[in-house]
TORPABA-103274 format. One record per residue (C-alpha): residue number from 1; residue in three letters; x, z, y. Coordinates in pm, 1 decimal. Layout:
<gugus>
+-----+------+----------+----------+----------+
!  nr ! rest !       c1 !       c3 !       c2 !
+-----+------+----------+----------+----------+
! NUM !  ALA !        X !        Z !        Y !
...
+-----+------+----------+----------+----------+
</gugus>
This chain:
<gugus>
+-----+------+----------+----------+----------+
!  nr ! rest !       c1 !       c3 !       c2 !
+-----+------+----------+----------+----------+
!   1 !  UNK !   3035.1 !  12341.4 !   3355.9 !
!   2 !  UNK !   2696.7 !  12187.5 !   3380.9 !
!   3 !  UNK !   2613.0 !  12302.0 !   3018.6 !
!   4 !  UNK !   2728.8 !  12692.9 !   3096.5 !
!   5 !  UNK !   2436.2 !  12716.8 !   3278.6 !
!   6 !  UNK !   2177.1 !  12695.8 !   3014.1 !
!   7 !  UNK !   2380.3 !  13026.8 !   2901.7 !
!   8 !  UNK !   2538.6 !  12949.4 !   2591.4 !
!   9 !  UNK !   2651.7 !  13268.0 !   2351.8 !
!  10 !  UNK !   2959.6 !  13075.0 !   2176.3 !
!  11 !  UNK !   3301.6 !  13122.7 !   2333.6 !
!  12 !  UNK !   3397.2 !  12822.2 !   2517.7 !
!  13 !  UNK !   3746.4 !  12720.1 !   2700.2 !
!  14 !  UNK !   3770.7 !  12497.7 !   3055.7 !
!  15 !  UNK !   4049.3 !  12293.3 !   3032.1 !
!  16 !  UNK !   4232.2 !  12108.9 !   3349.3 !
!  17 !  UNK !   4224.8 !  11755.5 !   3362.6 !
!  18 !  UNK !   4467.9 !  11479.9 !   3508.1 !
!  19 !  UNK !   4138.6 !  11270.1 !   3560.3 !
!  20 !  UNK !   3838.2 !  11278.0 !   3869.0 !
!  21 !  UNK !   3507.8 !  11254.0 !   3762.2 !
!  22 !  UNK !   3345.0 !  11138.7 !   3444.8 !
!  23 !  UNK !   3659.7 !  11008.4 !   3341.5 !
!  24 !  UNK !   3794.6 !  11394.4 !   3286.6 !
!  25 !  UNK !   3576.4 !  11405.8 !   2932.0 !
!  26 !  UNK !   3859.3 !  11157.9 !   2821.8 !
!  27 !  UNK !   4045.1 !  11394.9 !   2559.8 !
!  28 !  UNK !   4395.3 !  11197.8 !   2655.4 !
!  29 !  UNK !   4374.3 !  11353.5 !   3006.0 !
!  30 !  UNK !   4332.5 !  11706.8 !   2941.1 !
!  31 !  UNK !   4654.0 !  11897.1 !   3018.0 !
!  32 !  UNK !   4784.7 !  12098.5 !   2721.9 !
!  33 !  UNK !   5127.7 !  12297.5 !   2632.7 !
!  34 !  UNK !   5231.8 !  12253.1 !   2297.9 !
!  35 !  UNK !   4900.1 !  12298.7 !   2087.0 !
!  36 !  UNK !   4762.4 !  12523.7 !   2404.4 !
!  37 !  UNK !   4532.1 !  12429.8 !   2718.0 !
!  38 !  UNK !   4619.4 !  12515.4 !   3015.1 !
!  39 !  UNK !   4261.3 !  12671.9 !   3066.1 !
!  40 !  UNK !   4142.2 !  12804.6 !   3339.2 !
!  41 !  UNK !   4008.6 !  13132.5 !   3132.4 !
!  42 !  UNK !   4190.7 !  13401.1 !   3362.4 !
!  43 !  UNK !   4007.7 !  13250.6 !   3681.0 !
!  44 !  UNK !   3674.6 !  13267.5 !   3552.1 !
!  45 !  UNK !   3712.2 !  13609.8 !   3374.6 !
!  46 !  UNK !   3841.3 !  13763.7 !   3698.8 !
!  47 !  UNK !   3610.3 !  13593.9 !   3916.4 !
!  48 !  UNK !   3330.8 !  13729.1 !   3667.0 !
!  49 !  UNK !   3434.9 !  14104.3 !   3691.7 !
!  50 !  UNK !   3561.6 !  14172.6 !   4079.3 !
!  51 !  UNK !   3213.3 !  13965.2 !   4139.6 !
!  52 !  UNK !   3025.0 !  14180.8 !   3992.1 !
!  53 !  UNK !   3031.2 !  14457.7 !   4209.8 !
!  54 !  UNK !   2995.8 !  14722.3 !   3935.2 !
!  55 !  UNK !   3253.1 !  15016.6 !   3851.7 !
!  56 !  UNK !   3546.2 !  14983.4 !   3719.6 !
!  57 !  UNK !   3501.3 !  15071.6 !   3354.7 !
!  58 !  UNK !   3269.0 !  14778.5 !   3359.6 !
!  59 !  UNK !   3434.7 !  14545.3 !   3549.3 !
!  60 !  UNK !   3701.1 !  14556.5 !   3269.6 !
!  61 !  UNK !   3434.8 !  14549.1 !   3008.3 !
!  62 !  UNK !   3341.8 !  14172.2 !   3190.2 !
!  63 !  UNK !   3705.1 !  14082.3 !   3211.0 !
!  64 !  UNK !   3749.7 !  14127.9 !   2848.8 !
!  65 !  UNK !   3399.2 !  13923.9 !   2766.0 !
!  66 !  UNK !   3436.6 !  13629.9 !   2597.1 !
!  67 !  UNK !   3118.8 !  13459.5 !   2745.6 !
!  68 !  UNK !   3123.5 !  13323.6 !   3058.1 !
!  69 !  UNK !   2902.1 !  13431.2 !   3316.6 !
!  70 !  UNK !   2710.3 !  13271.0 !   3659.3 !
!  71 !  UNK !   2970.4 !  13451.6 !   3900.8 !
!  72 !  UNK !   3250.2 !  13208.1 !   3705.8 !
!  73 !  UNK !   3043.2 !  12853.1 !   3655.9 !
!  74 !  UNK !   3000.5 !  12904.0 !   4071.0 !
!  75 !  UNK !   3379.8 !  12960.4 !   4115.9 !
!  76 !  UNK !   3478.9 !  12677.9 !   3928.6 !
!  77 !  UNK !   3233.2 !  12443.1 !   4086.3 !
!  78 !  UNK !   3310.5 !  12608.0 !   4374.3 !
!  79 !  UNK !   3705.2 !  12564.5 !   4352.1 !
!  80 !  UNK !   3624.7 !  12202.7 !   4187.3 !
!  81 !  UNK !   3451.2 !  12099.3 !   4545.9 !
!  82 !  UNK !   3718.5 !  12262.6 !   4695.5 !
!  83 !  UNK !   4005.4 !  12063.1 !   4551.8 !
!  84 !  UNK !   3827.8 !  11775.3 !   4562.8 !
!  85 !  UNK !   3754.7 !  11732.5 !   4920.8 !
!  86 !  UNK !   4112.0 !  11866.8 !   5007.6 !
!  87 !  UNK !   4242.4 !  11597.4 !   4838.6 !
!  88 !  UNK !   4016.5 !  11306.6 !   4971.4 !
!  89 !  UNK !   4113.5 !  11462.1 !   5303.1 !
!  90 !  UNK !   4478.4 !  11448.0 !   5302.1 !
!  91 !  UNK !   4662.1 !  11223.2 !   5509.2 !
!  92 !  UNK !   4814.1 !  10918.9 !   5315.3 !
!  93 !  UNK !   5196.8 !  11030.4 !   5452.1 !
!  94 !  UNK !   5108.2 !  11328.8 !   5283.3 !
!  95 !  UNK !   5389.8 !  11427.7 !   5061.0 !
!  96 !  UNK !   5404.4 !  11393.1 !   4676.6 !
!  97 !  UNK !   5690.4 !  11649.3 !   4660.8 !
!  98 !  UNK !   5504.8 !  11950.4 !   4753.1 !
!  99 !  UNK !   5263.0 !  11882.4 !   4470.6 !
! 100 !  UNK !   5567.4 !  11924.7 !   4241.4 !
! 101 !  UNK !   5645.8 !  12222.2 !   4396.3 !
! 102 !  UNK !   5307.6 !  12426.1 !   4409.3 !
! 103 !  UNK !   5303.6 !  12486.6 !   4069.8 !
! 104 !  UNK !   5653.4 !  12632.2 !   4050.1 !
! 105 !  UNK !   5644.9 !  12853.8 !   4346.0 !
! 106 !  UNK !   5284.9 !  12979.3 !   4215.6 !
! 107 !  UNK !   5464.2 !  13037.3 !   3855.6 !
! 108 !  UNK !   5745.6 !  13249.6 !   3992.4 !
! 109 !  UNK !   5465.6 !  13463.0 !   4208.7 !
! 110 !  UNK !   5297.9 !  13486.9 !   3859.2 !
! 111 !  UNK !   5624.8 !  13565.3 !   3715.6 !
! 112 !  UNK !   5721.1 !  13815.3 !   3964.0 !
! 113 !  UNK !   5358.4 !  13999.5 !   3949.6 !
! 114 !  UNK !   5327.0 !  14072.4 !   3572.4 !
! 115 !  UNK !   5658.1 !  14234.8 !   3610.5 !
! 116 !  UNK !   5680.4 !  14421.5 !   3911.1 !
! 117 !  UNK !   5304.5 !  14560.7 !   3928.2 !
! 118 !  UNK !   5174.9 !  14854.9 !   3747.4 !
! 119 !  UNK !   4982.0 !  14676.2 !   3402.1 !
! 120 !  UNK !   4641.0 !  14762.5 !   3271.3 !
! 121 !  UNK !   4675.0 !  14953.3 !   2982.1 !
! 122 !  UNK !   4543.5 !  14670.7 !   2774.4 !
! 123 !  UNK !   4805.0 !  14427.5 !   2929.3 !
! 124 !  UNK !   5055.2 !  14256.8 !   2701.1 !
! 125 !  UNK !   5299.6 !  14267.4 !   2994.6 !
! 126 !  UNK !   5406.9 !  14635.7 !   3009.3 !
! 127 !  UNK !   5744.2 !  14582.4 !   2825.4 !
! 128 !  UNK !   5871.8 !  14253.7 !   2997.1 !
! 129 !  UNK !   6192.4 !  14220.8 !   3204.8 !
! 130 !  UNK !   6185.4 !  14135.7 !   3542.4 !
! 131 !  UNK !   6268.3 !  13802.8 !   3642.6 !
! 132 !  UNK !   6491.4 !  13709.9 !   3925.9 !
! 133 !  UNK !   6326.7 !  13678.9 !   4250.3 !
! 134 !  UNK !   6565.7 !  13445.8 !   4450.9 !
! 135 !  UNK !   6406.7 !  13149.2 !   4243.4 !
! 136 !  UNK !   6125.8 !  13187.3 !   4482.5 !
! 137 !  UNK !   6390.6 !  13154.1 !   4747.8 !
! 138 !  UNK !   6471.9 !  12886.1 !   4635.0 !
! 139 !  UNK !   6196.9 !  12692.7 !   4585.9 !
! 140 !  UNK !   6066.9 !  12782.6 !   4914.5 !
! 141 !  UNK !   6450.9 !  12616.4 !   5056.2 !
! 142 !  UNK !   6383.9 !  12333.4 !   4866.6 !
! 143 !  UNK !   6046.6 !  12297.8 !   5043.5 !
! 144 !  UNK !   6195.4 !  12311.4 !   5390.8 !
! 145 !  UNK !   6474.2 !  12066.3 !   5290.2 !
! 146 !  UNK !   6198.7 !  11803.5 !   5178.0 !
! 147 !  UNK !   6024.2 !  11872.7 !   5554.8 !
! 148 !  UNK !   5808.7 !  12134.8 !   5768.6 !
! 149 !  UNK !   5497.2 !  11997.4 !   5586.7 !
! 150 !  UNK !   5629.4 !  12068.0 !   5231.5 !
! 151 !  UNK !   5759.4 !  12441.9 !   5331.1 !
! 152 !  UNK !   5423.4 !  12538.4 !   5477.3 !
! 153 !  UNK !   5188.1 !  12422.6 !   5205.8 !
! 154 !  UNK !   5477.0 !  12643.8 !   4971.6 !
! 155 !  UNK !   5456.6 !  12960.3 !   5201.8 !
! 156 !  UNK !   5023.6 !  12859.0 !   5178.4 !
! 157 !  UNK !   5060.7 !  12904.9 !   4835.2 !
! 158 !  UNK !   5241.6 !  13241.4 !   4844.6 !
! 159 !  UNK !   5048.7 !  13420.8 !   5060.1 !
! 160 !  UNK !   4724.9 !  13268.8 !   4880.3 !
! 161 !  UNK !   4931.5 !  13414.8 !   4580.0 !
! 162 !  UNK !   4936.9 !  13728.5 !   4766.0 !
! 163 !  UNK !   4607.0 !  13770.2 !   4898.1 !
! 164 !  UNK !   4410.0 !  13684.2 !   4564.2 !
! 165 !  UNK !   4674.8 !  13917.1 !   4371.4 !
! 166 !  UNK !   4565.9 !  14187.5 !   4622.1 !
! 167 !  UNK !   4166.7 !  14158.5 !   4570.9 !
! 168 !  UNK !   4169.7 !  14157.9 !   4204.4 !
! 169 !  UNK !   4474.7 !  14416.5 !   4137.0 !
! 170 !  UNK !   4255.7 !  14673.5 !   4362.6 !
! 171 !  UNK !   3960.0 !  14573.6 !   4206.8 !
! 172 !  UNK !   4086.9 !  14591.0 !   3789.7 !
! 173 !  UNK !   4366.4 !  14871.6 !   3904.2 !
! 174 !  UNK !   4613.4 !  14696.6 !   3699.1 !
! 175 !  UNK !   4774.5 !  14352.9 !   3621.7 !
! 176 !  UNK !   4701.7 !  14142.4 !   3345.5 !
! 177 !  UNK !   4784.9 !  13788.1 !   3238.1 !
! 178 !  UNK !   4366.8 !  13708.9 !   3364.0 !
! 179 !  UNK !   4456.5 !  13832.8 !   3722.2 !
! 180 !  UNK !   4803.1 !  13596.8 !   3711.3 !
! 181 !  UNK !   4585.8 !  13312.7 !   3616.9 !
! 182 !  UNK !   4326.7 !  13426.2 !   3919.1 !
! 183 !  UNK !   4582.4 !  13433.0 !   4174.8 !
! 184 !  UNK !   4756.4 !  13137.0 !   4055.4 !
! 185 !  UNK !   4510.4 !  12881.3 !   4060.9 !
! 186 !  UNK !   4367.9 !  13022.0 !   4427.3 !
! 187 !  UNK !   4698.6 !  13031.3 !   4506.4 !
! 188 !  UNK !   4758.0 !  12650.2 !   4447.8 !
! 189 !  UNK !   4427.4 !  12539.3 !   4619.0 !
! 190 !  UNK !   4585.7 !  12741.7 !   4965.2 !
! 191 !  UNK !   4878.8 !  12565.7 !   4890.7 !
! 192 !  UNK !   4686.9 !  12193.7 !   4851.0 !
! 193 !  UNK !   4470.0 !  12303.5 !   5169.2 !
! 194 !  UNK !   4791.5 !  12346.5 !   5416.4 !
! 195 !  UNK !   4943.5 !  12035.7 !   5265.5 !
! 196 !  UNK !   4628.0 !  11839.8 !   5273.3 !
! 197 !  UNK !   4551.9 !  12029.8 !   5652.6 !
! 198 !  UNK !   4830.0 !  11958.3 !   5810.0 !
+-----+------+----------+----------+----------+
</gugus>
C-alpha cells in the first residue's frame, strides 16, 4: 500500500493475508481460491469512484480503471487500522464462531444482491438465478444458537451489508461484482466491530 503512493501506472492486485504485520509479505499466507486471490479489487475500485464526487458517467469510468487511485490506498489503510484495532480490542471470551460465520452471512448478502438488484449494464450478473434467501436465515439461527454475542455481530454484518450496498448502488445506479466486494468487506469489519464491541 505504501508503494501505491508514489503512483505507479502498472495494474497491481491487494491480496488478504492470514498474517499481521511484516509477516503478511510471506507468499504462504496470502489467501487464494484455486489459482485466484481473494483481492480486495472491488473495495478499492468502489471506494475510488463514489469518492470522487464526480457524475456518474465518470464515476463508472473510475470504477472500471485499472490503476488505483489516493481515495482507495486511504480506504484500505483506513479499513487496515480499522480491523486491526478491533481485533486488539476484543475481549479474550470473545467468540471464535462468529468469525466463521461473518464471511458466510456476508456471502449470501453478496449472493442475494447481484441477483435481486437492477445490474449495470456492464455487469456480468444480469442473467444469474436467484439464490435462496432462507440460507441467510439460517445462518443468522445458527448465530443465536452459538449465543447473543454471535447473533449480533451476524445482524452487524447485515445491516453493514446493507448500508454500504445502499451508498454505492445509488451512487453507480447499478450492481456489479466491484460493489459486492465493497459491501462485503465493510460489511465484515461491522460485523468484527459488534463482536469485538460487545
Amino acid at each position: 500500500v505504501v508503494g501505491q503512493l508514489l503512483e505507479h501506472e502498472q495494474n497491481v492486485e491487494i491480496v488478504r493475508s492470514d498474517a499481521e504485520g511484516m509477516l503478511q509479505h510471506d507468499g504462504f499466507s496470502w489467501q487464494v481460491v484455486g489459482d485466484h486471490f481473494i483481492h480486495l479489487d472491488g473495495f478499492m475500485d468502489v471506494t475510488d469512484a463514489v469518492r470522487s464526487c464526480r457524475d456518474l458517467a465518470r464515476r463508472r469510468e473510475i470504477l472500471k480503471d485499472s490503476r488505483v487511485g489516493s481515495f482507495a490506498v486511504i480506504g484500505v489503510v483506513l479499513l487496515a487500522l480499522c480491523q486491526t484495532a478491533l481485533f486488539a480490542s476484543a475481549k479474550a471470551a470473545a467468540s471464535l464462531w462468529t468469525l466463521v460465520l461473518l464471511p458466510a452471512v456476508s456471502r449470501c448478502g453478496s449472493a442475494l444482491a447481484v441477483t435481486a438488484l437492477r445490474p449495470m449494464s456492464t455487469s456480468q450478473y444480469a442473467a444469474q438465478k436467484k439464490p435462496k434467501s432462507h440460507i441467510i436465515v439460517l445462518y443468522l439461527a445458527a448465530g443465536f444458537l452459538a449465543g447473543w454475542r454471535t447473533g449480533a455481530a451476524l445482524c452487524g454484518c447485515l445491516a453493514g451489508y446493507a448500508l454500504a450496498l445502499r451508498k454505492a448502488f445509488r451512487s453507480l445506479d447499478g450492481m456489479n461484482g466491484d460493489i459486492s466486494g465493497y459491501a462485503l468487506t465493510l460489511s465484515e469489519l461491522c460485523g468484527a466491530a459488534v463482536w469485538a464491541l460487545i
